[in-house]
LUMNU-546590 format. One record per residue (C-alpha): x negated, y negated, z; residue in three letters. Coordinates in steps of 0.02 Angstrom, whole numbers, plus 50000, padded with zeros to 5 digits. Each point is the difference from the previous one (the first is absolute). Layout:
N
X:Y:Z:ALA
...
***
This chain:
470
51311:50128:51139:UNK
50197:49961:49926:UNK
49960:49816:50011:UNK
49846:50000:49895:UNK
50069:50077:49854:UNK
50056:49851:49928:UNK
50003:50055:49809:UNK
50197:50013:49950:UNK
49954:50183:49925:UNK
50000:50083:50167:UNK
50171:49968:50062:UNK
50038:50063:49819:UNK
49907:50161:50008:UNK
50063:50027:50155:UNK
50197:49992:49954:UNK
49969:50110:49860:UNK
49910:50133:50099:UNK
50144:49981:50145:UNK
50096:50037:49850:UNK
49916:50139:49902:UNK
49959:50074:50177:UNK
49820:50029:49987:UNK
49832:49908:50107:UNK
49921:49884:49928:UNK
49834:49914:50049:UNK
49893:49858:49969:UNK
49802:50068:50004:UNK
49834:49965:49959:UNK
49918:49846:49978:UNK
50149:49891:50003:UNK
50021:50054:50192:UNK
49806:49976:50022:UNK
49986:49829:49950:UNK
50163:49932:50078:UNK
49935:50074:50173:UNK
49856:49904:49958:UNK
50090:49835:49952:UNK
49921:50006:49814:UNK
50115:49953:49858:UNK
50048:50142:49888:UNK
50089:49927:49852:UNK
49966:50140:49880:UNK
50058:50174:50024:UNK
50094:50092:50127:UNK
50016:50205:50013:UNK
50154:50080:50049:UNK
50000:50190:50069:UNK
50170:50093:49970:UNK
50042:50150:50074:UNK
50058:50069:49835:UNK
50009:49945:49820:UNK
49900:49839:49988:UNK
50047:49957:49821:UNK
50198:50037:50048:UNK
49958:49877:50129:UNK
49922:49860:49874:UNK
50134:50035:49867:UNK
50123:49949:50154:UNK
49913:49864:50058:UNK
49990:49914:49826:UNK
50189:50029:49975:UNK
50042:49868:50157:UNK
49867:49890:49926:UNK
50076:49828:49944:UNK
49931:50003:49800:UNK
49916:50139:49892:UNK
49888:50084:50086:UNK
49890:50139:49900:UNK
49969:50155:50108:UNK
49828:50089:49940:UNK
49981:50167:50058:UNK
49883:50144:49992:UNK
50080:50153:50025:UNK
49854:50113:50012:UNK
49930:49904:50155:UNK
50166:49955:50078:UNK
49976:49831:49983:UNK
50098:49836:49952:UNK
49959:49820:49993:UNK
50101:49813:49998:UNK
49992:49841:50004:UNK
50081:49881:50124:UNK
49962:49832:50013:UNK
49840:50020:49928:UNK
49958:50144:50128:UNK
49937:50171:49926:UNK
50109:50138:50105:UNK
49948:50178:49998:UNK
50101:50129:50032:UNK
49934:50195:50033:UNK
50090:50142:50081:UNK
49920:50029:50172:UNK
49852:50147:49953:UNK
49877:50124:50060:UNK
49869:50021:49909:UNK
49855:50157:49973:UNK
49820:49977:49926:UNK
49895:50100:49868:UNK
49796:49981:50021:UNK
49974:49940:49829:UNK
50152:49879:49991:UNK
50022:49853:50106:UNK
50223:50013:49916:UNK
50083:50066:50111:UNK
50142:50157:49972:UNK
50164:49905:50066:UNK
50140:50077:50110:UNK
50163:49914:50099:UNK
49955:49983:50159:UNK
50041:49884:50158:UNK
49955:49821:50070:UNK
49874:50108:50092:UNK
49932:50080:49871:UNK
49987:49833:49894:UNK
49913:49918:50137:UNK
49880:50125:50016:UNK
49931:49981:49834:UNK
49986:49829:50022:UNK
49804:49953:49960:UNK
49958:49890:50186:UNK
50111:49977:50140:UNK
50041:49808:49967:UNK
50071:50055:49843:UNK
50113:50130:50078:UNK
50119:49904:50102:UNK
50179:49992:49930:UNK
50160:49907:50048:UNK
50167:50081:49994:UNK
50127:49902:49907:UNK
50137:50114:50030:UNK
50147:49933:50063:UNK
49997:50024:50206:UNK
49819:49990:49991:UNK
49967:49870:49884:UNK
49821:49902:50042:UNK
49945:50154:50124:UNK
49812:50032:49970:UNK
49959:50155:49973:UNK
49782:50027:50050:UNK
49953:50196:50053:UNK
49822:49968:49982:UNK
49979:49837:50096:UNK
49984:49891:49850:UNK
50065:49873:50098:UNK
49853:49987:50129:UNK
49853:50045:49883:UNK
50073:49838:49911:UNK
49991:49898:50158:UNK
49798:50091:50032:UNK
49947:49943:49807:UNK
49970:50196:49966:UNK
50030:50104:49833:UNK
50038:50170:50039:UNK
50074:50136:49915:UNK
50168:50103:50064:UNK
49945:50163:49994:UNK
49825:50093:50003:UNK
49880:49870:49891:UNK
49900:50133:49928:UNK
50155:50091:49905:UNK
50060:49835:49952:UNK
49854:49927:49917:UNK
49977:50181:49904:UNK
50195:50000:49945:UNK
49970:49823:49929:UNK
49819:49941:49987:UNK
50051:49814:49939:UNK
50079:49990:50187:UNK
49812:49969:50049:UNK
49989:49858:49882:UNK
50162:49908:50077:UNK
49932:50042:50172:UNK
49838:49892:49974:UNK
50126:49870:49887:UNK
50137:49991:50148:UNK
49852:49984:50141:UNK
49916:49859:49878:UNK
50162:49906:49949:UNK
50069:49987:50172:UNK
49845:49996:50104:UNK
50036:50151:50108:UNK
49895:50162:50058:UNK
50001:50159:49922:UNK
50023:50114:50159:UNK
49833:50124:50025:UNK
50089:50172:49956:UNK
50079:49934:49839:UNK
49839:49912:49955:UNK
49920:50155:50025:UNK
50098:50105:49892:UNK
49986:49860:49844:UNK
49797:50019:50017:UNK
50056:50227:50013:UNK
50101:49992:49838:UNK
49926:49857:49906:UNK
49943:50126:49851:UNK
50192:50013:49986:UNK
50018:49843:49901:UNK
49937:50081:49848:UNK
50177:50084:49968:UNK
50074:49813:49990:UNK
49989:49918:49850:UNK
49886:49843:49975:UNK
50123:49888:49962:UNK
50095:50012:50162:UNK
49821:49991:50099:UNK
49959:49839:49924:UNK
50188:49968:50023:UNK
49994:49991:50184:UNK
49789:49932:49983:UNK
50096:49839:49936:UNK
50103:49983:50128:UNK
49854:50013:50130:UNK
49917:49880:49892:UNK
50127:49874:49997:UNK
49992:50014:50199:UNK
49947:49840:50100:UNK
49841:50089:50043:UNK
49979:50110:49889:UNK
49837:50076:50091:UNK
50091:50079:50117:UNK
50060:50121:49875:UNK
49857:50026:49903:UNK
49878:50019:50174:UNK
50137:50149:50051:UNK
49971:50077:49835:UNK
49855:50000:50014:UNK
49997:50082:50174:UNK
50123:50140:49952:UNK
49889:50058:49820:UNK
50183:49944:49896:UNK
49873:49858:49937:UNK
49865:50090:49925:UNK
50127:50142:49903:UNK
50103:49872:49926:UNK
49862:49829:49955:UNK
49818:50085:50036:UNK
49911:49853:49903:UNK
50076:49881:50128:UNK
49894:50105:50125:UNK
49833:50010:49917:UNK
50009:49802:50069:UNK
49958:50073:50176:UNK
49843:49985:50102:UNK
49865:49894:50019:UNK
49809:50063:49931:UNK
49849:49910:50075:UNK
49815:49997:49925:UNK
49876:49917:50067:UNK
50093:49929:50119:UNK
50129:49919:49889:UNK
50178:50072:49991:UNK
50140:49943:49889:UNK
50193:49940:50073:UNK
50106:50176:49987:UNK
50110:49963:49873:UNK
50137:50089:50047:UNK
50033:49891:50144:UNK
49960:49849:49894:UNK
50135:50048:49895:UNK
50124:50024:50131:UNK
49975:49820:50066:UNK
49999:49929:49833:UNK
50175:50104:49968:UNK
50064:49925:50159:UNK
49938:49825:49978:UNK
50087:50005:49815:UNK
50153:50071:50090:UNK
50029:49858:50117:UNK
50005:49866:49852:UNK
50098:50097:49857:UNK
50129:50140:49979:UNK
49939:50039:49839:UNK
49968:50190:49971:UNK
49879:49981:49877:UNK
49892:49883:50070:UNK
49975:50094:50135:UNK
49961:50141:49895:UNK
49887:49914:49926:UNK
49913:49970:50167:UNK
50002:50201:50030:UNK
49898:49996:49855:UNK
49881:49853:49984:UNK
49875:50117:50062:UNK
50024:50152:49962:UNK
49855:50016:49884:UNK
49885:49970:50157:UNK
49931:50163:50009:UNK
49990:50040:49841:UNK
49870:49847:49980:UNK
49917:49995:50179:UNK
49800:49979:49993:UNK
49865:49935:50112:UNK
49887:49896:49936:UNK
49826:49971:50092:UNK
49975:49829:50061:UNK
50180:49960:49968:UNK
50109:50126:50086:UNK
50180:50082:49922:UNK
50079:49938:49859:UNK
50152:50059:49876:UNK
49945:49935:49842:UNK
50157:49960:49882:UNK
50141:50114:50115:UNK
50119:49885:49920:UNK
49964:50034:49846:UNK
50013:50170:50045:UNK
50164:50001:50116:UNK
50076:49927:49885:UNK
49978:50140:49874:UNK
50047:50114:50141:UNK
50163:49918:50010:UNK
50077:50102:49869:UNK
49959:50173:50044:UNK
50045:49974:50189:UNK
50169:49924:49931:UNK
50044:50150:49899:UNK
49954:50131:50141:UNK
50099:49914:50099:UNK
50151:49976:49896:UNK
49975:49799:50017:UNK
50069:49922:49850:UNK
49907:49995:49848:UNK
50055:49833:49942:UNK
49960:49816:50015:UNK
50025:50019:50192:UNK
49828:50114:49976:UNK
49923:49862:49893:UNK
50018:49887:50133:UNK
49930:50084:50139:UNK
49854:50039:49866:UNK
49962:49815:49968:UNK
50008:49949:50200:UNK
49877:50155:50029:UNK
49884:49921:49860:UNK
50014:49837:50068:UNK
49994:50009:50152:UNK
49826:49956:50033:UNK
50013:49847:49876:UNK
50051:49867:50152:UNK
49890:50080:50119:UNK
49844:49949:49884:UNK
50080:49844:49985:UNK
50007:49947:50171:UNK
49812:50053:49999:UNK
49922:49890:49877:UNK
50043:49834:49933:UNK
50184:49992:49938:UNK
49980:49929:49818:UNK
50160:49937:49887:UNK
49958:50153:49881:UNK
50002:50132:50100:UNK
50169:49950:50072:UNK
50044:49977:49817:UNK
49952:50190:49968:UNK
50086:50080:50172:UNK
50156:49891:49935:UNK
49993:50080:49846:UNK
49991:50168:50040:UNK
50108:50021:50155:UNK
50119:49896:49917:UNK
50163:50019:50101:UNK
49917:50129:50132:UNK
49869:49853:50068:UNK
50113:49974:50157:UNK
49999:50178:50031:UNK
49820:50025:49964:UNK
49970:49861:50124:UNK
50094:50078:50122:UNK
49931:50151:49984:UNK
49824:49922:49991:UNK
50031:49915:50176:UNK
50066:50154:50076:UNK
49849:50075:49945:UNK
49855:49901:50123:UNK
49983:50114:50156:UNK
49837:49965:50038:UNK
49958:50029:50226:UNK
49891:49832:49962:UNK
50128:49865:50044:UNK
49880:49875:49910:UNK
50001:50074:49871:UNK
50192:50018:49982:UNK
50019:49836:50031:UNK
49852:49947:49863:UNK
50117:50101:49885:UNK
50158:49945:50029:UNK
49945:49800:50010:UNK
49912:50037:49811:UNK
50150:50106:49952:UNK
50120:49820:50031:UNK
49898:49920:49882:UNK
50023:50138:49877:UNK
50189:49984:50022:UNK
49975:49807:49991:UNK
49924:50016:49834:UNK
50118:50129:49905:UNK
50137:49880:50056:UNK
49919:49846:49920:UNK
49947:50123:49841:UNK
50180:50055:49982:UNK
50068:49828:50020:UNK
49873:49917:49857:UNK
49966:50172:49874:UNK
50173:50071:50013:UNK
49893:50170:50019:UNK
50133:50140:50072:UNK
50041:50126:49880:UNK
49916:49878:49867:UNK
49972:50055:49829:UNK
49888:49896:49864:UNK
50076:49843:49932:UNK
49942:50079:49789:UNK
50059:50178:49968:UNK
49918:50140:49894:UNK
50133:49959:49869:UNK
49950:49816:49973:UNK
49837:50014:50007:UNK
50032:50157:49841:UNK
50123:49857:49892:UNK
49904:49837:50053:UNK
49840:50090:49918:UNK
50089:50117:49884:UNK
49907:50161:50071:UNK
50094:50182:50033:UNK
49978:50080:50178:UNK
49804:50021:50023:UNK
49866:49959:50132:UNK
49970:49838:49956:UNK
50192:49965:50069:UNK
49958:50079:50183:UNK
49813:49904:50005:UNK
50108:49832:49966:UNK
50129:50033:50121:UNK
49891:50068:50142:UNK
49898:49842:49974:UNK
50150:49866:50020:UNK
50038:50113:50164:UNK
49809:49974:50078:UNK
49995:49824:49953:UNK
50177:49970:50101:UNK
49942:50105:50141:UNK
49835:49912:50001:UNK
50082:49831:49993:UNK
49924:49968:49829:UNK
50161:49953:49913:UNK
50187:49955:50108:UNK
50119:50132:49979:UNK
50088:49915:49883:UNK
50053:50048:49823:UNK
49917:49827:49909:UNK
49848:50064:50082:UNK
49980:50162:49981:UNK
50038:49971:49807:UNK
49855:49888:49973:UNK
49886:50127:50094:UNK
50067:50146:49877:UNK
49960:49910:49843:UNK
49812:49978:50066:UNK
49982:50187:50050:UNK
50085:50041:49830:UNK
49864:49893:49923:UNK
49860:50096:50098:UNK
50070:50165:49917:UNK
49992:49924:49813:UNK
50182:49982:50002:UNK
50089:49827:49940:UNK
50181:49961:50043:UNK
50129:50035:49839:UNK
50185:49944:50075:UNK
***
């Protein structure tokens, strides 16, 4: 291992605990993804048998430069930057659980006893940079070889580790989905035993580590073993009201919890965005909520977008999403969403391109994304009806955009000219006038151009007994 630690810190950290005669290690994740040849540019945790903020304080005294040393005593803990790279520092630890508290009461302890409360086995490897050992791996629990099998496992008996810390479950399913390996039966086991657990962990970190399996390359993975192990329906139980498949008459609807997945993974393979996907989580959420058979024509959802997209907001807050524009946008793309399906349906005219410009603005790309993503029909006809009439939807909003200038547009005349050019205070006559120049743009009336659109104001100022005064 010596010749793959590479970083100029090591042979640093190792003088300095030759000379303050203590171990030190290298452990965690750092370890895990160098044995698995991934890049780790961003943080690296040291173990020191003994004071790890003496140790950091040391460390950024032989630094070249001012480097700032934060610390927090009551946890042992210290933290620097070196070339960019966040270093931790902790005192090696053992640590004791209370039921109702997933914080843990802290005590001095060993390498052993660090590694032991290590959350999976792939995480617990170490290697010692102590001078005489330096680059000697240090693995009790054979992270090394569940590495090599593609298996998360924890070091010590699953069931007491998932109870001490519940969110451990969560990274489980987000380690399994990020790096596409197993969770091994007993440990699996034990996540569906304690999954009640997670109710002593606090939202925010659930949807903390939900993100992360989110932002996976296939994100259904993740969600599927959620699913399977009850964490799923304790932390998002809307998301699982999309389940199952009800048949009258012989007709059954898609089960839209599986749609959902695919359209989550389908968005996934195009875009890293977060919130895009998110908003594929949710484009049908409202499903249920609207489901009804009608005779003759079979199940329909009658405005779930409409719907959704009021749901957005609630499911944001119980989850500790961000309330902000980030919210907004996932809001308009579950509204929307529909909008180029209908499109590709029926005969694509100039205005309707004009109004799905104007209201997805910036987001169309996105929406169209998310709109392609969203075609899982088993009929391979059909799909391929779809996407073929879906081209010449993205055909047209290209040649709209190029000739209307239509993205984020707003109206050539503003409420305050149209109040001076006919001397009027704010009233209704103002917003009838200005809605009107907007319809006859998006109708192709009038260009959407300023010369234009001024003309067409002093008519519809005309038609509400108004005459021009400046």
């Amino acid at each position: 291992m010596k010749s793959h630690l590479t970083n100029p810190i090591f042979p640093l950290l190792s003088q300095i605990a030759g000379e303050m005669k203590t171990e030190v290690y290298v452990i965690g994740g750092f370890v895990r993804d160098l044995l698995l040849g991934r890049e780790n540019k961003q943080d690296i945790d040291i173990v020191v048998i003994g004071s790890g903020i003496d140790f950091a304080h040391a460390v950024a005294a032989r630094i070249e430069g001012d480097v700032p040393v934060k610390f927090f005593k009551s946890f042992g803990t210290a933290m620097l930057r070196f070339q960019g790279i966040k270093i931790e520092f902790v005192g090696a630890r053992k640590e004791s659980y209370r039921s109702n508290s997933r914080k843990p009461i802290v005590e001095n302890g060993t390498l052993a006893d660090d590694q032991d409360r290590r959350d999976f086995t792939i995480n617990a490897m170490a290697i010692d940079l102590t001078p005489g050992h330096f680059g000697t791996l240090v693995d009790p629990f054979h992270g090394i070889s569940d590495l090599e099998n593609r298996i998360i496992r924890t070091p010590l008996n699953p069931d007491i580790t998932f109870s001490d810390d519940p969110l451990r479950m969560m990274r489980a399913i987000r380690f399994a989905t990020r790096l596409n390996f197993d969770i091994e039966p007993a440990t699996f086991g034990a996540i569906a035993r304690n999954s009640g657990r997670i109710s002593i962990v606090s939202m925010e970190r659930v949807t903390e580590e939900l993100n992360l399996i989110i932002q996976a390359e296939k994100p259904s993975i993740g969600f599927n073993m959620l699913d399977q192990t009850g964490l799923l329906k304790l932390i998002f139980p809307l998301f699982c009201e999309l389940k199952g498949v009800e048949t009258i008459d012989g007709k059954g609807h898609k089960d839209n919890f599986y749609h959902t997945l695919e359209v989550l993974d389908k968005v996934a393979a195009r875009s890293d965005n977060l919130w895009l996907r998110w908003a594929a989580i949710l484009h049908d959420i409202a499903k249920p909520q609207t489901r009804k058979f009608v005779p003759g024509t079979g199940w329909t959802f009658h405005a779930h977008e409409f719907k959704g997209a009021k749901m957005v907001l609630p499911i944001f807050r119980a989850l500790k999403l961000p309330l902000n524009e980030k919210m907004r946008y996932v809001e308009k793309l579950v509204l929307l969403h529909l909008r180029p399906i209908v499109l590709a349906e029926e005969v694509v005219t100039d205005s309707a391109v004009r109004r799905l410009l104007f209201e997805a603005g910036n987001d169309i790309d996105d929406l169209m994304t998310l709109c392609n993503a969203d075609i899982t029909s088993k009929n391979p006809q059909k799909v391929k009806r779809f996407i073929g009439n879906f081209e010449i939807v993205r055909q047209k909003l290209k040649e709209i955009e190029e000739k209307d200038r239509l993205r984020n547009w707003q109206p050539p005349i503003s409420g305050e000219l149209i109040m001076d050019v006919f001397g009027i205070p704010p009233s209704k006559p103002v917003g009838l006038i200005k809605d009107a120049i907007t319809e006859a743009i998006l109708e192709g009336e009038i260009p959407n151009d300023y010369d234009a659109a001024y003309q067409f104001m002093l008519k519809e100022g005309e038609k509400q007994g108004l005459t021009k005064v400046n």
